[in-house]
C-alpha positions as CSV (number, residue, x, y, z in Angstrom):
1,X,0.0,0.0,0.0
2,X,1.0,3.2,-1.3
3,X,2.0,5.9,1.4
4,X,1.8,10.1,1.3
5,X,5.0,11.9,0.3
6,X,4.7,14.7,3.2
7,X,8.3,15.9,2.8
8,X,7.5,19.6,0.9
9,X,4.3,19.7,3.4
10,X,6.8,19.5,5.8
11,X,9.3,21.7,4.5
12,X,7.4,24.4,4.2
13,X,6.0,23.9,7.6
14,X,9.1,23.8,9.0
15,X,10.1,27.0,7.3
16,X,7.2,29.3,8.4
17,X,7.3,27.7,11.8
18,X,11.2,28.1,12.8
19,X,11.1,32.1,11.0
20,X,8.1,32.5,13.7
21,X,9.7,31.1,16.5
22,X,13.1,33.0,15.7
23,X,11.0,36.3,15.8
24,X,9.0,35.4,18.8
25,X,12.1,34.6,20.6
26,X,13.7,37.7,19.7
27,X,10.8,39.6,20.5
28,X,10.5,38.2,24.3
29,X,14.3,38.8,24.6
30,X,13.7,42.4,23.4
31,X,11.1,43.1,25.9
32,X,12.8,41.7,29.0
33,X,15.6,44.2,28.0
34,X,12.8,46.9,27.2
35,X,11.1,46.7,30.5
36,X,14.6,46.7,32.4
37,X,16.2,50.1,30.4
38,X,12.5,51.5,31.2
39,X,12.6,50.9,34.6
40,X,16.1,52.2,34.9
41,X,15.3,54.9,33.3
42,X,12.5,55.9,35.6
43,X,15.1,55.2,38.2
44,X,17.6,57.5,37.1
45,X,14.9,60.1,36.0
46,X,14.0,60.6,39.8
47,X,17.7,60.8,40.8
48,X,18.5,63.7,38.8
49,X,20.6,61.8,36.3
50,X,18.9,62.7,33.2
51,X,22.0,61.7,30.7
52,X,22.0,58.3,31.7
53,X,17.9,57.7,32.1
54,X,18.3,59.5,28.1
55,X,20.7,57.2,27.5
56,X,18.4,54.1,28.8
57,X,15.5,55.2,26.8
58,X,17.0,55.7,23.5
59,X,18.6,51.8,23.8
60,X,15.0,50.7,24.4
61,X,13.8,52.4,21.4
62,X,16.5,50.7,19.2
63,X,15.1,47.0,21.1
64,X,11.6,47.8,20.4
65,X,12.6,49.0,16.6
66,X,14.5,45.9,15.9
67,X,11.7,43.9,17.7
68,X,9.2,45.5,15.3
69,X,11.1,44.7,12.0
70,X,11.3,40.8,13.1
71,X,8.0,40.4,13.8
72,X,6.7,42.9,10.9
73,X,5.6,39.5,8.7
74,X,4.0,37.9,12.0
75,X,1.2,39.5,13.6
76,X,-0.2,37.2,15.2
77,X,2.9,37.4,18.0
78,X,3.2,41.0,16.7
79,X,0.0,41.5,19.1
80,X,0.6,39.1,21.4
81,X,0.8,40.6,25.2
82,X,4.7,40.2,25.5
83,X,5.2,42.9,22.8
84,X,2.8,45.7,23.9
85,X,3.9,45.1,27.2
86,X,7.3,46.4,26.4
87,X,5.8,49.4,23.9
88,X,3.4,50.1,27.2
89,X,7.0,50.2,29.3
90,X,8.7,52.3,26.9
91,X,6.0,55.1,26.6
92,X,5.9,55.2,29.9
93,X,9.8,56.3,30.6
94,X,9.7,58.3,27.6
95,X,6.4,60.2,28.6
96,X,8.1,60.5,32.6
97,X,10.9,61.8,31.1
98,X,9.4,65.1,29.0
99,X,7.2,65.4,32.3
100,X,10.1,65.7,34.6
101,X,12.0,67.8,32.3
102,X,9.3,70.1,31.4
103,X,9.1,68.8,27.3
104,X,6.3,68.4,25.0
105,X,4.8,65.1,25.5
106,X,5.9,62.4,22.7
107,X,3.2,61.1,20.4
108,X,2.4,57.7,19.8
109,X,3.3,57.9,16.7
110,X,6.5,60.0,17.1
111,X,7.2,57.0,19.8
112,X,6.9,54.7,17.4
113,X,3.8,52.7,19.4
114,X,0.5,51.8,19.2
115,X,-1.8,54.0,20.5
116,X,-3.8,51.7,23.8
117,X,0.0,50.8,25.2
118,X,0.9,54.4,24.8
119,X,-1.8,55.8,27.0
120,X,-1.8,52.8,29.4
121,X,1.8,54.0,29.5
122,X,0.7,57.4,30.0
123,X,-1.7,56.3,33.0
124,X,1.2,54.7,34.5
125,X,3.7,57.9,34.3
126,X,0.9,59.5,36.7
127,X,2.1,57.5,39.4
128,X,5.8,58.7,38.9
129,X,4.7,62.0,38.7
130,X,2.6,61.4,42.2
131,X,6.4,59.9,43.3
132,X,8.2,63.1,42.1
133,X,5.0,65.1,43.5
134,X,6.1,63.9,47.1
135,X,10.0,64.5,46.6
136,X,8.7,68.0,45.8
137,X,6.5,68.2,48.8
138,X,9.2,66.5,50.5
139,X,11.9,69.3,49.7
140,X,9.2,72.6,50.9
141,X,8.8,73.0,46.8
142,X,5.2,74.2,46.8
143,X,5.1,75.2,43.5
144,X,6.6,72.6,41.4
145,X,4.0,70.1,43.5
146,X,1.3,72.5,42.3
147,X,2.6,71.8,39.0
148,X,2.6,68.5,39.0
149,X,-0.8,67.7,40.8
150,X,-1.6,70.0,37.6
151,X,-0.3,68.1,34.9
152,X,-1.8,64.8,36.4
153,X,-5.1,66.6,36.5
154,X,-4.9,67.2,32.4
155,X,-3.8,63.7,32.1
156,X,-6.5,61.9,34.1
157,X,-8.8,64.0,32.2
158,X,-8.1,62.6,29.0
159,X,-7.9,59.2,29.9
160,X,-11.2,59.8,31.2
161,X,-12.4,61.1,28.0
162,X,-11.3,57.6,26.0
163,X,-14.0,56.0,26.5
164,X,-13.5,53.0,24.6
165,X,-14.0,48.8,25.1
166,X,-11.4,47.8,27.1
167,X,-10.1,45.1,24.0
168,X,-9.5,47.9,21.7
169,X,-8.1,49.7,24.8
170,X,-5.7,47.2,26.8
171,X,-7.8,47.5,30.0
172,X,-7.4,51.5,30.2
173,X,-10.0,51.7,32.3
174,X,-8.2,49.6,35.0
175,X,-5.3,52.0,34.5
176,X,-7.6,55.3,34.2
177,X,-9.0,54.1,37.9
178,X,-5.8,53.7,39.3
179,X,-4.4,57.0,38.0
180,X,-7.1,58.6,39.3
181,X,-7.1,57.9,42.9
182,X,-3.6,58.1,43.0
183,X,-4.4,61.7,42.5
184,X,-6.8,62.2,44.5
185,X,-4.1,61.1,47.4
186,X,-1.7,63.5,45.7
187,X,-4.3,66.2,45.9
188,X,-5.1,65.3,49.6
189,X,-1.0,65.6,50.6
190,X,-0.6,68.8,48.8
191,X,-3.5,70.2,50.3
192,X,-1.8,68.8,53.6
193,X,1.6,70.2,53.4
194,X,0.0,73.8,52.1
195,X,-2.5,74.0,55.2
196,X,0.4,72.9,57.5
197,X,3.1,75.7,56.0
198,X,0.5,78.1,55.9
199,X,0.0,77.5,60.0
200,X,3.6,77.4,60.2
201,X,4.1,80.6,58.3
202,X,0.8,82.2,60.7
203,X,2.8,81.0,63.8
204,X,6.0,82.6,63.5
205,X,4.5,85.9,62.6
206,X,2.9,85.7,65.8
207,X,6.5,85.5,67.1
């Protein structure tokens, strides 16, 4: 009895299957490295050493870049929750780092991202800016705090305004909730450390 020759089903199985796996491979690898830069970036953003958290974010760029062209003829890991994980990471130092530094905020687009990891990214950098919020508060810099509390105000506000299913959205209403009551604690401590100056101030007048 006659068999099935298999072997150029095979082949070309083999073929599309080991490209995949070489650009899903290289596309976790890439994250992990993403998500570690990002996070050191962050780091280094909120010790006052800009250079190197610059330094941090423009290497994971380069990984997400080369991440992008491997997986460009594989969309199905393209999308898969490993990749946007990393964009999500990524925005997120980038946008921390024009908030600290007082720059225009990066578009998605000019980031090189799609747009639900970008603002899920952008939820996210409210809670560095609460963290910086309470250095400020921290150091007596009214001020800057009121700056801050008022940037995370304009943020939350269009998060809130994306009203969108949460699959087109990567669970940004998750993310919008979070942001926002990290704000409302930031508001609370600012109004806090502004009632407790002000007595202060009121006291040694009386002095």
């Amino acid at each position: 009895m006659a068999g099935v020759d298999l072997s150029r089903v095979e082949a070309e199985a083999r073929a599309c299957f080991d490209a995949k796996f070489k650009a899903r491979e290289l596309g976790i690898t890439n994250s992990r490295r993403i998500i570690r830069c990002a996070a050191n970036a962050i780091r280094s953003l909120h010790r006052g050493e800009l250079e190197a958290a610059d330094l941090l974010i423009v290497e994971a760029a380069a990984l997400l870049a080369e991440s992008e062209a491997a997986l460009v003829d594989h969309p199905d890991i393209r999308h898969a929750g490993f990749v946007n994980d990393a964009a999500k990471e990524y925005a997120e130092a980038s946008i921390t780092a024009a908030l600290i530094k007082g720059d225009e905020l990066p578009t998605p687009a000019e980031l090189g991202v799609d747009v639900a990891p970008y603002l899920n990214g952008l939820g996210e950098a409210i809670g560095e800016l609460r963290r910086r919020l309470l250095d400020l508060l921290r150091a007596g810099e009214i001020d800057p705090a009121e700056q801050a509390l008022a940037k995370m105000s304009d943020m939350i506000d269009l998060l809130a305004a994306l009203d969108y299913p949460d699959g087109m959205t990567g669970g940004l209403r998750r993310t919008t909730d979070v942001a926002r009551a990290l704000i409302e604690r930031s508001r609370a401590d600012l109004t806090t450390t502004v009632v407790q100056e002000r007595l202060i101030a009121e006291l040694r007048s009386d002095h």
